[in-house]
N, C-alpha and C positions, 0 to 999 in steps of 0.2 A: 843669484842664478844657480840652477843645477844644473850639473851635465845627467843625460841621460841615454845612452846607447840603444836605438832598435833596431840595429844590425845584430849582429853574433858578435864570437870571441874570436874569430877568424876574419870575418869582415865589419869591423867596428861602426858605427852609423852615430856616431854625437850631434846630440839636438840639444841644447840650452832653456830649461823650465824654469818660470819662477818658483821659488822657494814656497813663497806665502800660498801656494795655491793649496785651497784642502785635497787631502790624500783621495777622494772619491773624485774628485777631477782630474788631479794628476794623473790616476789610471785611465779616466776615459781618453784626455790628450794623447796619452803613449799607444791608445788603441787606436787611435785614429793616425797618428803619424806611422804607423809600424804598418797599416792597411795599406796605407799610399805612398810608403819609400819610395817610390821606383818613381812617383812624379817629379822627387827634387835632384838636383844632379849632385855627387858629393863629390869628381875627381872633375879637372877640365878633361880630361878625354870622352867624359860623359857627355862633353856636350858637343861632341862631333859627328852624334850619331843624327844628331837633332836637323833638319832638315832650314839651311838659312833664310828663306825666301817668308816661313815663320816664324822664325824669331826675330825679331827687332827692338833696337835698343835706343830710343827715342827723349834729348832735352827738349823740354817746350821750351820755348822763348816768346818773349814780349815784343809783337809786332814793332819796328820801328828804333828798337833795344839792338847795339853793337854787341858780341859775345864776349867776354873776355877771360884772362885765366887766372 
């Protein structure tokens, strides 16, 4: 894995690429993550602003199956 930054040198943004991917992909990846920053959260205070009634955080379970830890 590579780390790769699409934040700045002030607001650092580390995203994890594979290595093996060729260098004309790589770039396009990093164009597309560095377009859409703002969709993924990178501090939890990010995700306070997010409205909860939408986000849910959901285990399936096997009807009829006890839970356990």
């Amino acid at each position: 894995m590579e780390e790769c930054n699409i934040g700045s040198e002030n607001e650092p943004r580390m995203i994890k690429l594979l290595k093996g991917i060729p260098h004309k992909y790589n770039q396009r990846y990093l164009n597309i993550f560095r377009d859409y920053r703002n969709v993924f959260y990178w501090l939890c205070d990010d995700l306070k602003t997010f409205d909860t009634n939408i986000i849910q955080h959901k285990i399936p379970l096997k009807n009829g199956m006890k839970p356990y830890k």
